[in-house]
SEKOLNU-961851 format. One line per 5 residues: number of its first residue (from 1); their letters; for each residue y, z, x of C-alpha. Coordinates in steps of 0.1 Angstrom, whole numbers, plus 5000, padded with zeros to 4 digits. Each point is the difference from the previous one (the first is absolute). Example, Ala and Ser with C-alpha at 12.3 -4.5 7.8 and 13.67 -1.06 7.14 Angstrom:
1) AS) 4955 5078 5123 | 5034 4993 5014
//
This chain:
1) XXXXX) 5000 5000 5000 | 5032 4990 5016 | 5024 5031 5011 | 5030 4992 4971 | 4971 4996 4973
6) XXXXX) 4996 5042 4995 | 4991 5014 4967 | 5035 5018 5004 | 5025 4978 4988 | 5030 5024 5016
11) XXXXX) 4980 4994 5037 | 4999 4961 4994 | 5039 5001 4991 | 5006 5019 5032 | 4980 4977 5020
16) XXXXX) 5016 4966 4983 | 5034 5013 5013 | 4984 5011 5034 | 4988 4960 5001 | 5031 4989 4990
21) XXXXX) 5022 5018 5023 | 4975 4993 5031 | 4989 4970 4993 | 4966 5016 5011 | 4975 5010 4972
26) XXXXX) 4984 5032 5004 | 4972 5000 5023 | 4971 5019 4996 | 4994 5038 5020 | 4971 4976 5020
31) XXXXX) 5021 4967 5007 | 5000 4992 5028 | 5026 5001 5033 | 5025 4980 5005 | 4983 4981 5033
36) XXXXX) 4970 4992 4978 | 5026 4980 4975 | 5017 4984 5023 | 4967 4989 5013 | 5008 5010 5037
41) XXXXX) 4972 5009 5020 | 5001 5033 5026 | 5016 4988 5030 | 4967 4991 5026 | 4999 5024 5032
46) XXXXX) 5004 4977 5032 | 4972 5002 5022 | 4987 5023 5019 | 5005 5027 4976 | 4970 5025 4994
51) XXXXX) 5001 5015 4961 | 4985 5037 5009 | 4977 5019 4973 | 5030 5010 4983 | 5009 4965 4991
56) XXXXX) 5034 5002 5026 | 5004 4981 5030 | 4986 5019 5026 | 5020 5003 5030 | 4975 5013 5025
61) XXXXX) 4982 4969 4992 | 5025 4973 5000 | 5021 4989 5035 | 5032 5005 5000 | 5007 4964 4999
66) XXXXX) 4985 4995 4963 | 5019 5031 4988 | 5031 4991 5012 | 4995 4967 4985 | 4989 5021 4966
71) XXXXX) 5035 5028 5006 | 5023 4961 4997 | 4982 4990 4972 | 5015 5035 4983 | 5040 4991 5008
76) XXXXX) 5019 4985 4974 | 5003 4963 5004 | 5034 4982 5012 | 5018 4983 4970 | 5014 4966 5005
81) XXXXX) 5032 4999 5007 | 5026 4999 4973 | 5039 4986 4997 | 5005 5036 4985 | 5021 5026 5026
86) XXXXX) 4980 5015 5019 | 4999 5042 5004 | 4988 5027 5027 | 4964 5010 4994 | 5000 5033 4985
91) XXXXX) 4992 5032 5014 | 4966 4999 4980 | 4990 4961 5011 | 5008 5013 5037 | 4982 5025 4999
96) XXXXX) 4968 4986 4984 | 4999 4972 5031 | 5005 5026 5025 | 4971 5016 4987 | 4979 4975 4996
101) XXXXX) 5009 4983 5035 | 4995 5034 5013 | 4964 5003 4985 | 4994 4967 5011 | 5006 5010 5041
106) XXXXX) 4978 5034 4995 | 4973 4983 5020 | 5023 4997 5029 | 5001 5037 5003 | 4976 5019 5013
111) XXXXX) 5008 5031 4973 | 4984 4981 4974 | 4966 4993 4982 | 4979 4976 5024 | 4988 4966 4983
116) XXXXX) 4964 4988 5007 | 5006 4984 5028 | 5020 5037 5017 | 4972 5019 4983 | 4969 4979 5015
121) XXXXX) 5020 5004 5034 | 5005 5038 4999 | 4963 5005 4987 | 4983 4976 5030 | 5019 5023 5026
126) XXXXX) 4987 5031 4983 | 4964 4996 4999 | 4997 4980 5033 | 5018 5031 5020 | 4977 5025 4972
131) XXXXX) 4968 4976 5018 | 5020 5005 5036 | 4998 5036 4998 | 4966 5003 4984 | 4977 5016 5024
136) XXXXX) 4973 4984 5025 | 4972 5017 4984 | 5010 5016 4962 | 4977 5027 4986 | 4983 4997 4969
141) XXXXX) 5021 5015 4977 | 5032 4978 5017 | 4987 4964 4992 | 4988 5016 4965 | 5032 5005 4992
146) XXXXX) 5016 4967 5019 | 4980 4980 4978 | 5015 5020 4967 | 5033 4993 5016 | 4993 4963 4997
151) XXXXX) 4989 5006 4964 | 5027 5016 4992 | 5025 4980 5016 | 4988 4968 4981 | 5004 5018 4967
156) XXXXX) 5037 5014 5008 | 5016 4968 5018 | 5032 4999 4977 | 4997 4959 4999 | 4977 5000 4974
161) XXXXX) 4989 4966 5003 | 4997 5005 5041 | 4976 5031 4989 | 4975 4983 4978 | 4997 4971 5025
166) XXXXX) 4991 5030 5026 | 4980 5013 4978 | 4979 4968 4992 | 4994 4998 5037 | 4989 5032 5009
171) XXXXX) 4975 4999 4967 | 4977 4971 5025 | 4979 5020 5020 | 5007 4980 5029 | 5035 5013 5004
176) XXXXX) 4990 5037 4999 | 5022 5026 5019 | 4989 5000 5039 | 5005 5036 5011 | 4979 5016 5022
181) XXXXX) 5023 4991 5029 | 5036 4991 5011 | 4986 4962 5011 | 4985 4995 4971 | 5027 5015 4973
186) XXXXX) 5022 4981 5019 | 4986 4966 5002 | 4987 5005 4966 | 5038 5004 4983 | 5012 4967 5019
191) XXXXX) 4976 4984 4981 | 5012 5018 4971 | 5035 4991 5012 | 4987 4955 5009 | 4983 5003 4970
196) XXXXX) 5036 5004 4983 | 5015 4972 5021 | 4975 4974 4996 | 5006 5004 4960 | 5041 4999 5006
201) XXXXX) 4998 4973 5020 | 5003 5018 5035 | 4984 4993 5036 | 4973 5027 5008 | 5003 5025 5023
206) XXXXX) 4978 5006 5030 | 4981 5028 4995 | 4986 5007 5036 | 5041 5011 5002 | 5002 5021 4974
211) XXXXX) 5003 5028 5026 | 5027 4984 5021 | 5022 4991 4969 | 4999 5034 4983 | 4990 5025 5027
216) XXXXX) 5004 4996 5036 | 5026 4975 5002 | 4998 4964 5012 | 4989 4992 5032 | 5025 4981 5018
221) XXXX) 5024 5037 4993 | 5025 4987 4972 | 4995 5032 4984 | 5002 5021 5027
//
C-alpha cells in the first residue's frame, strides 16, 4: 500500500502537503539511501588495499603506497574553474587538507603505525637476531617452547592475511620448526624468511650466510 494511501484520512492530508511542498513523496521507514537512488556505486578501493576481518582497510596489511593512494581518494575534488570571484579557503576547508595531507605523510615518520612492508621489515630483524642468540645446544624444555613461539607467532602476526599465509605453511610437515640447535633454527627461519620472497617476487637468500648477515657480521668488516 503506498505511504499517502493510510486508513487515516488526517495522515494522507498531512503527507499530500508534505509532497507538495517537497516535491518528494513520502518514503517508506525501509527506503532506501540516497546513493542506492542515484544509482552510484561505493567508490572501488585502489589496489593494494587489504579489507581486514572487520570489513576496514587494514593498514598493517596494505603498503603505504596503496593507502596513500586510498587517504586522496578521501579529499574533496577540485571544481572547475568558474567566471564567479574567487574567495580565501575557509578556516574549515584549510584545515580539512592540512589534515588530510598530514595523514597522508604519516608513513614518513617513524612515530607512526608501520604498513606491511615496515612491519615485514621489523618482524624479519626480530626473529633472525631471536635465532642469533638462540643457543648451540637448547634443552628440552627450550626448543619446546621455541616451537610454541612459532605457533603462536603465526596466529598473532597483526597482518591478518600475512598470518594465514604463515600459517598455511607451517601446517605442511615439511616446514616444521628446526630447533634443536642455533644452525639449524637459524637456517630453518631463512627458509621461512626465502619462502616469503619467492612468493613476493624476491631473490633468495643464501642460507649458508645466514650467520654472517644476522650474527657475526660480514666478512670483508663493513660492520665492524
Amino acid at each position: 500500500m503506498p505511504v499517502t494511501s493510510t486508513p487515516f484520512p488526517i495522515l494522507s492530508q498531512f503527507l499530500c502537503q508534505v509532497e507538495k511542498l517537497t516535491g518528494v513523496p513520502p518514503q517508506p521507514l525501509d527506503a532506501p539511501g540516497s546513493a542506492m537512488l542515484d544509482g552510484e556505486p561505493p567508490k572501488e578501493l585502489p589496489k593494494g588495499v587489504v579489507i581486514g576481518p572487520d570489513g576496514k582497510p587494514c593498514r598493517t596489511c596494505t603498503s603505504s603506497a596503496a593507502w596513500k593512494q586510498m587517504l586522496k581518494q578521501k579529499q574533496p575534488s577540485s571544481t572547475k574553474p568558474s567566471s564567479s570571484p574567487t574567495f580565501p579557503p575557509t578556516a574549515t576547508a584549510t584545515g580539512v587538507a592540512a589534515a588530510t595531507a598530514s595523514t597522508i605523510n604519516t608513513f614518513d615518520r617513524a612515530d607512526c603505525p608501520p604498513d606491511v612492508e615496515q612491519l615485514g621489515r621489523s618482524s624479519w630483524t626480530l626473529l633472525h637476531s631471536i635465532t642469533a642468540t638462540y643457543p648451540r645446544n637448547p634443552p628440552v624444555s627450550l626448543q619446546q617452547e621455541t616451537r610454541a613461539f612459532v605457533t603462536a607467532f603465526s596466529k598473532l602476526y597483526p597482518c591478518w592475511t600475512c598470518a594465514e599465509d604463515f600459517q598455511a605453511w607451517l601446517k605442511d610437515d615439511r616446514n616444521a620448526p628446526k630447533v634443536s640447535s642455533r644452525e639449524e633454527f637459524g637456517r630453518w627461519m631463512c627458509e621461512a624468511h626465502n619462502a616469503v620472497n619467492v612468493k613476493l617476487g624476491k631473490e633468495r637468500f643464501d642460507c649458508d650466510r645466514w650467520e654472517e648477515r644476522w650474527r657475526t657480521g660480514w666478512k670483508d668488516g663493513r660492520c665492524d
